[in-house]
matplotlib code that plots the C-alpha trace (Angstrom):
import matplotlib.pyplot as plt

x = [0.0, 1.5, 1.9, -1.2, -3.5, -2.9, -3.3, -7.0, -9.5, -10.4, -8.1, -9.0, -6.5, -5.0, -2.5, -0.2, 3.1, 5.7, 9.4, 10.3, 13.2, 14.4, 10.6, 8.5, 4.2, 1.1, 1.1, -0.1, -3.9, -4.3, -3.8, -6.9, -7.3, -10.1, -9.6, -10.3, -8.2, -9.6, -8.0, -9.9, -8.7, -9.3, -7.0, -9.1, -8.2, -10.1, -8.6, -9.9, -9.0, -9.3, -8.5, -11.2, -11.1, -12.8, -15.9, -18.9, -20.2, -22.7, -24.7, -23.7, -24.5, -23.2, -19.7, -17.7, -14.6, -12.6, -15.0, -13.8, -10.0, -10.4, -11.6, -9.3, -6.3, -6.9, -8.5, -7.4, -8.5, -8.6, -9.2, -7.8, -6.2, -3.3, -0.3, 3.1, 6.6, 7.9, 11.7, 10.8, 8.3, 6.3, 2.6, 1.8, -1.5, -2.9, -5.4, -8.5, -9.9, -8.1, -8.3, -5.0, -5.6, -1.8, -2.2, -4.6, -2.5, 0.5, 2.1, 2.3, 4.0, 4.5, 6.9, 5.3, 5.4, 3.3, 3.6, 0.7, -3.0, -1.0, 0.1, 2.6, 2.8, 5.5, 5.1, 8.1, 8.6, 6.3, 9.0, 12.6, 13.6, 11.3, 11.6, 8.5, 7.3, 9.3, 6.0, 4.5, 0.5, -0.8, -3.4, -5.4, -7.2, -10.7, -12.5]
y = [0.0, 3.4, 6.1, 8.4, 4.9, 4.6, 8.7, 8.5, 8.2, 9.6, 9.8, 10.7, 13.0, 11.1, 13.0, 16.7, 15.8, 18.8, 18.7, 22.0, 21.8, 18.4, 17.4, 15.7, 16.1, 17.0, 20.7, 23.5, 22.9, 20.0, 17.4, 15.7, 16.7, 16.2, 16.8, 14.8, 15.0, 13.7, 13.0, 12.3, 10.3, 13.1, 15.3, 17.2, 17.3, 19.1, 19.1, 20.6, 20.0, 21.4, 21.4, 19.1, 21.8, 24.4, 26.6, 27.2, 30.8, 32.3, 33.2, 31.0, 33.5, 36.3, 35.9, 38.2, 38.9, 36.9, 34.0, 34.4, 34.7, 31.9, 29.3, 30.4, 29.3, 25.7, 25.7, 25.3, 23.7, 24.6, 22.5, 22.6, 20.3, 17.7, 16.1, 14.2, 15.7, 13.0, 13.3, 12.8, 11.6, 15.1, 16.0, 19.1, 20.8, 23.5, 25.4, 27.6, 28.7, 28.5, 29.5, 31.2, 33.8, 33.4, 29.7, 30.5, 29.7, 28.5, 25.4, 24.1, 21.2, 17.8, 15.2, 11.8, 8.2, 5.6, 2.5, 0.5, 2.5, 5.4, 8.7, 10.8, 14.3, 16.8, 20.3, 22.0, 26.0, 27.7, 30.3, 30.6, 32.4, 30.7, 27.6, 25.1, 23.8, 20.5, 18.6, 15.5, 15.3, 11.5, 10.7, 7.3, 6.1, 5.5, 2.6]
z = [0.0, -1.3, 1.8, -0.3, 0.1, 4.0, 4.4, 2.8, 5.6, 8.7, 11.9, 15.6, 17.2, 19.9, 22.0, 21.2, 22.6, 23.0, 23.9, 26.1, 27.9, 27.7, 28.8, 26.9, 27.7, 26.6, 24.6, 27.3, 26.9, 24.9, 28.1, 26.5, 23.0, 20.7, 16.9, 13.4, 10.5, 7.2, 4.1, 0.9, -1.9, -4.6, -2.3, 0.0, 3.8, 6.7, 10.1, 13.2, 17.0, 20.8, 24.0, 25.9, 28.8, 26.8, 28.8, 26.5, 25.9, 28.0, 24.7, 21.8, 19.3, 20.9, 23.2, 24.6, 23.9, 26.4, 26.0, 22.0, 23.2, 25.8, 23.1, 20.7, 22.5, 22.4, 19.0, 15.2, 12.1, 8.1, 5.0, 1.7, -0.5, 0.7, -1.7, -0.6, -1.5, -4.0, -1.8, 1.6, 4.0, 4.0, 3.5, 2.6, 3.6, 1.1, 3.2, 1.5, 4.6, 8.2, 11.8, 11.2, 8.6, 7.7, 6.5, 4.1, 0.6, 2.4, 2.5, 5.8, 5.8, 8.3, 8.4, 9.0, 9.7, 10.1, 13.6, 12.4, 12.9, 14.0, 12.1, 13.7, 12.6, 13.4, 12.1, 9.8, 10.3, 7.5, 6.4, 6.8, 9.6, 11.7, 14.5, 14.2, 17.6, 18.5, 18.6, 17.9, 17.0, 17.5, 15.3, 15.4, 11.9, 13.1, 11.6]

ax = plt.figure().add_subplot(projection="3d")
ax.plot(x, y, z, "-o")
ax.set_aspect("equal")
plt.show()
């Protein structure tokens, strides 16, 4: 099976692991994540996860501001379209619409592997210049 093949379905975020320090643990806020990350065959992908900790607005339709800025910081997602660099274990993501205003036409791209239903993604700095968090996403292919 060709690494695109055993990318197409639907995964269930398992655990954000960071490495700060010499320490290895859960990303500040993300101690029990929640997220899916879907990859279609005809090369669309959608991802979106969270924090489990999350408070819910007082008003759904109308929060305040630090309800908006407390939800924020354990949230992302965007969708796009997805390919594989040809030279090295890399997907790269091809958002259209994004949490983060600056992904929108970017590449961002994540080295990855595969340990049986697993995939491990590990982010790669968007521009030069920049450091990419030394992190580890665990995402579980859900049947």
């Amino acid at each position: 099976m060709s690494d695109f093949d055993r990318f197409v379905g639907v995964w269930e975020l398992e655990e954000i692991e960071d490495f700060l320090e010499g320490k290895r643990g859960p990303a500040p806020g993300f101690e029990r994540p929640l997220g899916l990350l879907i990859y279609l065959a005809a090369g669309f992908m959608s991802v979106n996860f969270a924090g489990s900790s999350r408070d819910p607005f007082l008003r759904e339709f109308s929060p305040t501001l630090a309800e908006l800025a407390a939800a924020s910081a354990t949230y992302g997602g965007y969708a796009g379209r997805w390919e594989l660099e040809k030279d090295a274990p890399v997907v790269v993501h091809l958002p259209e619409v994004s949490f983060v205003p600056n992904r929108v036409g970017a590449r961002v791209r994540r080295s990855y592997s595969f340990s049986e239903n697993l995939l491990l993604l590990r982010p790669i700095a968007l521009s030069p210049g920049e450091t990419a968090p030394d992190r580890v996403l665990r995402w579980r292919r859900r049947p």
